[in-house]
N, C-alpha and C positions, 0 to 999 in steps of 0.2 A: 883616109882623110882626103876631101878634095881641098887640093891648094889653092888660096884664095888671094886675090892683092896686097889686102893686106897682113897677112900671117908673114911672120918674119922670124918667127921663134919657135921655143916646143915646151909641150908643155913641161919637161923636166928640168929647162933654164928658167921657165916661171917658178916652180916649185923652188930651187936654190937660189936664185934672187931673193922670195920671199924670205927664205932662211938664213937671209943676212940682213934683214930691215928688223927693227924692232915696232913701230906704231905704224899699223894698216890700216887704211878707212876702204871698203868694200862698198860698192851703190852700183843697183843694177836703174832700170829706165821707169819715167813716169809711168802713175797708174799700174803700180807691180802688182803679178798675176804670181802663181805658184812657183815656178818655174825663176820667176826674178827672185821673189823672196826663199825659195829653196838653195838656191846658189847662192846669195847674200849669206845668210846667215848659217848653209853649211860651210864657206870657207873662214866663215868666220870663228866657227866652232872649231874645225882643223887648224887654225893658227894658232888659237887659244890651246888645244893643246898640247903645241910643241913653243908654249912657253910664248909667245909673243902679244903684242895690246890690239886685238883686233876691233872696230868700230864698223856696227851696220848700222848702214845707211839709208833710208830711203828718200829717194830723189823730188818729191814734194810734200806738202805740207797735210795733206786729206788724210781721214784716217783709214788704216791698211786692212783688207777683208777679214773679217772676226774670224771667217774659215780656216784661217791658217794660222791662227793663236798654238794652236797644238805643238808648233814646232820649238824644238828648243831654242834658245835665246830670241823671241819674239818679244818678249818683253823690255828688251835693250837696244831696239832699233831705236835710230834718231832721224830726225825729220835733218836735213843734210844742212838747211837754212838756219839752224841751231846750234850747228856742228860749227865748234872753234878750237881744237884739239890740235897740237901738233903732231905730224905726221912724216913717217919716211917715204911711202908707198901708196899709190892710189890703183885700186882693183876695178875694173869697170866689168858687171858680167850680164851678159845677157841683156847687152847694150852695144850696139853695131857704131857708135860714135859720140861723143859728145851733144850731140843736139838731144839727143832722147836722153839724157840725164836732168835735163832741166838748168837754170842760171844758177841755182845754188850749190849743187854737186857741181856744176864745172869749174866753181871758184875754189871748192876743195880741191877737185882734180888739178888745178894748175899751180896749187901750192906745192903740191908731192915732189920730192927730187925722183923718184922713179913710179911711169902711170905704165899698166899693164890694161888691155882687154883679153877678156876667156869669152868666149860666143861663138854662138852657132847659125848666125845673120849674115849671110855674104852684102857686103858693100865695097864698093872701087877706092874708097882710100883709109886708110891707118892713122886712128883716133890716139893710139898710146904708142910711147918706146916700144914697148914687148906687146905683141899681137900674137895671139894665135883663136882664129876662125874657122870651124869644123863646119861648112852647113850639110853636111850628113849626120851631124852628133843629132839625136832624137829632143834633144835637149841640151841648156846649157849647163845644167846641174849633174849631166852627166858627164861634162869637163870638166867642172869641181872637182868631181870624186876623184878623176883619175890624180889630178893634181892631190888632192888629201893622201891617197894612196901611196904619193912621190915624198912628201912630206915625214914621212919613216912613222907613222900614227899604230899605235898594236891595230892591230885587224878585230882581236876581241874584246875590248878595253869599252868601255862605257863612253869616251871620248869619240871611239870611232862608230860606236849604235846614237850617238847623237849626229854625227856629219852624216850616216844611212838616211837616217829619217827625215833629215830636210833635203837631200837629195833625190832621196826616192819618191818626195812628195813633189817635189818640180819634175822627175822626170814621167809620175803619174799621171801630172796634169796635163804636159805638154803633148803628149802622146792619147790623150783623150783616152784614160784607163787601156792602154796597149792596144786601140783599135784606128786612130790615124793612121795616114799614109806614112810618116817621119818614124814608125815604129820597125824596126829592122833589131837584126842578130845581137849589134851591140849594144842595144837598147834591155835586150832581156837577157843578157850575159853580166852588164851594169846592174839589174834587179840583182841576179841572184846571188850577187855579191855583197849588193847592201842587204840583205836578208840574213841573209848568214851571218851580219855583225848581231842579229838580235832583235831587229827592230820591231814594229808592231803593223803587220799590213793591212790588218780586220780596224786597228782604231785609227790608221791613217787613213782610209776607204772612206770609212764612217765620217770620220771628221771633214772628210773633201766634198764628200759628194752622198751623205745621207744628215744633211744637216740645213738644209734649204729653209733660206724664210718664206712666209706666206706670201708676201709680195715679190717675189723672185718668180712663184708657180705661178699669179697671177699678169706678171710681166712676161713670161712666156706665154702663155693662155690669150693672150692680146696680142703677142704677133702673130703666132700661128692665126688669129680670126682677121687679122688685118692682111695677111702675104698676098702679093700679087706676083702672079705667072709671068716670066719676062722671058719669053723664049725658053733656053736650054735653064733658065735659073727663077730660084723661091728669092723675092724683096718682101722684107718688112720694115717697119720703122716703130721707133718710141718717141716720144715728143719727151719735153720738160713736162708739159701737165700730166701726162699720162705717169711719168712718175711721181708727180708732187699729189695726184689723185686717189691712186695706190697706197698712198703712204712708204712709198721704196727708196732705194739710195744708187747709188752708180752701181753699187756692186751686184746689187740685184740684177742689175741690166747686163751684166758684162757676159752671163753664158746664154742668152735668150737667141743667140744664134741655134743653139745646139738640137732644136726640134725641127727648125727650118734643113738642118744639115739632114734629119733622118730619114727625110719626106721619097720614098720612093718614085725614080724616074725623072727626075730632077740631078742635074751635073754641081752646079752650083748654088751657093744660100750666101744671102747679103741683105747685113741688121744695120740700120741708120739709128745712131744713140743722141739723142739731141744736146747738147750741154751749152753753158752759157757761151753764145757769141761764136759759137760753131758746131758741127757736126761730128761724129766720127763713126767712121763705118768700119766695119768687117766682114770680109771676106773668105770663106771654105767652098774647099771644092774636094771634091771626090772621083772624077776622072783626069785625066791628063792636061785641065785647063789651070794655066800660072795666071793663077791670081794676085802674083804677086808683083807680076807685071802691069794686070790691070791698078794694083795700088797704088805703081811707081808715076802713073799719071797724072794721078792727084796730087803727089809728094809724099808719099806713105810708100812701104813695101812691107818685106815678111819673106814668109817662105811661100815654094811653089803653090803648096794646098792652102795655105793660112796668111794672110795678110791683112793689113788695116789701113789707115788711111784718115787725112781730116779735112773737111772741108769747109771753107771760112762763108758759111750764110743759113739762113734757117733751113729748117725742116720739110717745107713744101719745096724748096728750091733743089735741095738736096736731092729728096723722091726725084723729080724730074731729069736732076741730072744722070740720077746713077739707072733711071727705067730708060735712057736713051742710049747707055754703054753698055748695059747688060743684053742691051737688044743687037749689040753686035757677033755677043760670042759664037 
């Protein structure tokens, strides 16, 4: 583990805190990806059961990517602005602070008499009492686990082939099917452990990543014709027409980096997603350039390979600004 600002704990004082609170509410950061809703909902399946009221959360109101319906308890997530439950405990995962949960998970969060973060996001200060930040963990759902693990769960128990599957599905995604940078030892040491509880790696696959809508191919298919060459890096962008023209939804948009990333010869790839009243970009890279530094400029970060970022003005202004910083690298 690298030690980070704010880590103050381990994760085996999170696991026994937990196992003295009775009602959890869990919520990872706006716009959850695999990876968010895999740690949400496997520690939430791990509380559940070792007997405790556990409550997933997601941190706004949009509806969460039909791709990830597969996982167990998907169907019991709550939009966090709806969430009025009382609670011991607030889980933050795969959420570096308070700003990235949104105003309605922070008003949960500040009810809790005990707020914990599990993530793999380095940032300079400590959003909860109990912290602990891995940013070498390949994932955050591959903190979960360890914590499920700590939790005293049978390893064979159908309880523990359901916390597998949503972890193994956050830590499939986060890892770009075990071919990112972020993908190391303990990344495939964490696999073969959630495998061995049973799980199903051909219909997780399937359901992640052989399940594409027609406007998703077609949303990729329009950046790759639109990319422009910016020195060492592939830019593209989506407009709001270009999706409302499509017939597509956010989510469609959200892996459309992923062809820009494959382009030979190219270090870096960065997609401008247009949404109402601002921007948000994404940034991968594939040689030794921190992009996540590039994010931190805008007010966004990430990890070294992977970062995002938003920026408050249209579409054409965006282009311009990010074809002048990419032309630094």
């Amino acid at each position: 583990m690298t030690v980070t600002p704010q880590t103050n704990t381990t994760l085996q004082e999170i696991a026994a805190e937990l196992l003295k609170r009775d009602a959890i509410a869990i919520c990872g950061h706006v716009n959850p990806d695999g990876d968010c809703i895999g740690s949400t909902l496997g520690l939430a399946c791990a509380l559940r059961a070792v007997g405790k009221t556990a409550f997933a959360l997601v941190a706004d109101d949009g509806p969460v990517d039909a791709s990830l319906s597969f996982m167990p308890g998907f169907a019991s997530l709550v939009p966090a602005a709806a969430f009025d439950e009382p609670i011991d405990a607030f889980v933050m995962v795969d959420a570096p602070g308070a700003q990235r949960i949104g105003e309605a998970a922070e008003a949960v969060r500040a009810a809790a008499a005990l707020t914990v973060t599990i993530d793999h996001h380095a940032v300079p200060e400590r959003a909860s009492r109990l912290s602990y930040t891995d940013p070498d963990s390949a994932s955050a759902s591959l903190l979960v686990w360890e914590v499920a693990k700590l939790l005293g769960i049978s390893p064979q128990g159908e309880d523990m082939r359901e916390v597998a599957t949503c972890c193994y599905s956050g830590l499939l995604t986060d890892t770009g099917r075990f071919m990112h940078q972020n993908t190391n030892l303990e990344a495939f040491q964490g696999a073969v452990e959630m495998m061995a509880c049973g799980l199903d790696a051909a219909r997780i696959s399937t359901a992640l990543f052989q399940q594409r809508t027609e406007a998703s191919v077609k949303i990729d298919a329009l950046a790759v014709d639109r990319m422009q060459v910016v020195g060492r890096a592939l830019l593209s962008w989506i407009s709001i027409g270009d999706i409302e023209a499509l017939g597509a939804d956010k989510h469609d948009v959200e892996n459309a980096i992923a062809p820009l990333r494959s382009i030979a010869g190219f270090d870096v790839a960065c997609i401008l997603k247009e949404r109402e009243g601002c921007v948000r970009g994404s940034l991968r890279a594939k040689d030794g350039t921190d992009v996540a530094a590039v994010a931190r400029e805008f007010g966004g970060g990430g990890h070294k390979a992977a970062a995002g970022f938003t920026l408050e003005c249209g579409i054409d202004e965006a282009v311009r600004i990010m074809q002048d910083r990419l032309a630094t690298l």
